[in-house]
C-alpha positions as CSV (number, residue, x, y, z in Angstrom):
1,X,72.4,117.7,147.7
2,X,68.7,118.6,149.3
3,X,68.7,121.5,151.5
4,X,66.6,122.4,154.0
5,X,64.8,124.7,151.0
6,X,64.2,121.6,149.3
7,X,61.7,119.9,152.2
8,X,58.4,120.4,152.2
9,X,55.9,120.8,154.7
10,X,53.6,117.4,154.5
11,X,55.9,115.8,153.0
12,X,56.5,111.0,153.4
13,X,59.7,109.4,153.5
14,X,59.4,106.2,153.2
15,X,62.5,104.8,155.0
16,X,62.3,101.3,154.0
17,X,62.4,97.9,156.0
18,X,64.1,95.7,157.5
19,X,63.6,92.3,159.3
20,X,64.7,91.7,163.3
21,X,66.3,88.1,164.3
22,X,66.1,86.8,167.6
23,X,70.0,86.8,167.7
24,X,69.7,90.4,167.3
25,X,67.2,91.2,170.0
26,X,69.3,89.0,172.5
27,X,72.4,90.6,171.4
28,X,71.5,94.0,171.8
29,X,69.6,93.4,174.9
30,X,72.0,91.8,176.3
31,X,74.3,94.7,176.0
32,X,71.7,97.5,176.7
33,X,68.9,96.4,178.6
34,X,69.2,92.9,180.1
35,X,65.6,92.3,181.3
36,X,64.4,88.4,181.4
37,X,61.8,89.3,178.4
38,X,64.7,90.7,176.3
39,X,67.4,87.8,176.7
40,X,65.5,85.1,177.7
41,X,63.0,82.9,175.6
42,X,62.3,80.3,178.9
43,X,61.6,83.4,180.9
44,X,59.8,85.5,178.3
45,X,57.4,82.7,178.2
46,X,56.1,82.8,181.4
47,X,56.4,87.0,181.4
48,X,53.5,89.4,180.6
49,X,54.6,89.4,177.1
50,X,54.3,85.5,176.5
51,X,57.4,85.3,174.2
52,X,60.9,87.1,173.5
53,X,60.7,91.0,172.4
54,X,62.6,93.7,171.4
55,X,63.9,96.2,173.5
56,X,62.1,99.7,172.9
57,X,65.4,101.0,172.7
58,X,66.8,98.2,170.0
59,X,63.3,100.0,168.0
60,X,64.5,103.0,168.6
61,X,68.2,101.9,166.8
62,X,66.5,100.2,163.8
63,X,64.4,103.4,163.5
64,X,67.3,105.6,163.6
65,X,69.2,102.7,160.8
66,X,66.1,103.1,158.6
67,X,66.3,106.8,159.0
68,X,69.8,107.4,158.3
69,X,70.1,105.3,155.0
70,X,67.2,107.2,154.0
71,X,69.1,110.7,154.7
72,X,72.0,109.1,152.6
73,X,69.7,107.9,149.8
74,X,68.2,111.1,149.6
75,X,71.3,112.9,149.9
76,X,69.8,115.2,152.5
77,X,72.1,118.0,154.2
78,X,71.5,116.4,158.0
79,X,73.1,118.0,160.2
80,X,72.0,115.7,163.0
81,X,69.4,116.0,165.6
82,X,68.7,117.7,168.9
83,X,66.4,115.2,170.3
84,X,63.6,113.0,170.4
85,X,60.3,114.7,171.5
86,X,57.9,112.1,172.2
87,X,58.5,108.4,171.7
88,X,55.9,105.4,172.4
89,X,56.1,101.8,171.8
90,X,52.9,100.6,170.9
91,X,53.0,97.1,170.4
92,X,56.1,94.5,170.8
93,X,58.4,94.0,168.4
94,X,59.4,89.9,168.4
95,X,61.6,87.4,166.2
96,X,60.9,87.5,162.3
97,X,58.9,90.8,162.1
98,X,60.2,93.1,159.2
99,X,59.4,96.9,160.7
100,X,58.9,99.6,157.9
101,X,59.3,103.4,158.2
102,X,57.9,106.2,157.3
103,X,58.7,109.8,158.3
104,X,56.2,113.0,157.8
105,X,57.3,116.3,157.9
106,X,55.1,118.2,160.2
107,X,56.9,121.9,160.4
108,X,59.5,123.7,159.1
109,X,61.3,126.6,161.0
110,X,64.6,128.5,159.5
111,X,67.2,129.1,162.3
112,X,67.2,132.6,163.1
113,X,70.8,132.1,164.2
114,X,72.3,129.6,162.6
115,X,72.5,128.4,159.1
116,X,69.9,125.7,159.1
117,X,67.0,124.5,159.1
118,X,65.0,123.0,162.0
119,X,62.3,120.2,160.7
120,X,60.2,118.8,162.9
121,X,58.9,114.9,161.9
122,X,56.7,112.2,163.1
123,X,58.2,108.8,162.1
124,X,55.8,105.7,162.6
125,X,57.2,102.2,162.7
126,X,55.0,99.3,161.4
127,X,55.3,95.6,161.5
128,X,54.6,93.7,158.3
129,X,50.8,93.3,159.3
130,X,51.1,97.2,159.4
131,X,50.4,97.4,163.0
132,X,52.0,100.3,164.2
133,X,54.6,99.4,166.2
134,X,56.1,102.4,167.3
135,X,55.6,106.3,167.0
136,X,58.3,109.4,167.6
137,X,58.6,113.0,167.3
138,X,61.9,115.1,166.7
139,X,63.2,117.7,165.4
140,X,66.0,117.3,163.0
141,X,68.4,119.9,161.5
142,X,69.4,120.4,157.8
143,X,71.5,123.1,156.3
144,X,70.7,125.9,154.3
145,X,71.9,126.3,150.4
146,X,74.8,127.7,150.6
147,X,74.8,131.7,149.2
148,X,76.8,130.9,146.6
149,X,74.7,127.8,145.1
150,X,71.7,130.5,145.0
151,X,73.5,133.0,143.4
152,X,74.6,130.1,140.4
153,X,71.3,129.0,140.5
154,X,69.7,132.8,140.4
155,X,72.3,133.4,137.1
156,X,71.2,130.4,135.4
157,X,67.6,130.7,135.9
158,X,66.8,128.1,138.2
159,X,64.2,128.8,141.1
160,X,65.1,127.2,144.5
């Protein structure tokens, strides 16, 4: 398990890709934010955006997909999240792009409360000509090493 102890400041994930179908972006759209642009490709032709996009909040799910496998991969101690900062959406996101992740750790504050570990990241969301896509800013929480894995790690030698 990686604890809060275990991230450092400066610190890249790199969270991976993934590509986005057009069923997808009608689909969630459809469900979340039903806008002519989002669900319609006859409509999103004519509209400011000249074709079908994603919604910014279906980037902000695949973000938060990308994100998640990379806390399980990693094996991080999340203990979720209190919010999102900032958040823009820089450029559209359309049919066949593959979106990659990366997260930087940009502070690191101990709880003075509780038994975590607040971590404050930028993740930046990049299409697969590496535009940037999308940019947000949160704060994520990730507990502490327990007392007793210390101690065992103190006996045996073992710096944390």
């Amino acid at each position: 398990m990686k604890y809060f102890e275990d991230i450092e400041l400066g610190e890249v994930w790199d969270l991976g890709s993934r590509e986005v179908s057009e069923a997808e972006i009608v689909a969630f759209a459809t469900r979340y934010d039903p806008q002519p642009f989002h669900i319609d490709a006859a409509a999103a032709e004519t509209s400011y955006f000249g074709g079908l996009i994603a919604s910014g909040w279906h980037t902000c799910a695949i973000f938060m997909g990308l994100l998640a496998d990379s806390i399980k991969a990693q094996k991080l101690a999340s203990l979720g999240a209190p919010g999102i900062d900032h958040c823009r959406w820089l450029v559209p996101v359309r049919s066949g792009d593959v979106l990659r992740g990366r997260t930087t750790i940009l502070e690191l504050r101990p709880s003075r409360s509780k038994p975590m570990g607040l971590v404050t990241c930028r993740t930046e969301l990049f299409n697969q000509d590496g535009t940037k896509v999308a940019q947000l800013q949160g704060v994520g929480m990730y507990g502490r090493r327990p007392v007793a894995a210390v101690a065992e790690d103190t006996e045996l030698g073992v710096s944390a």
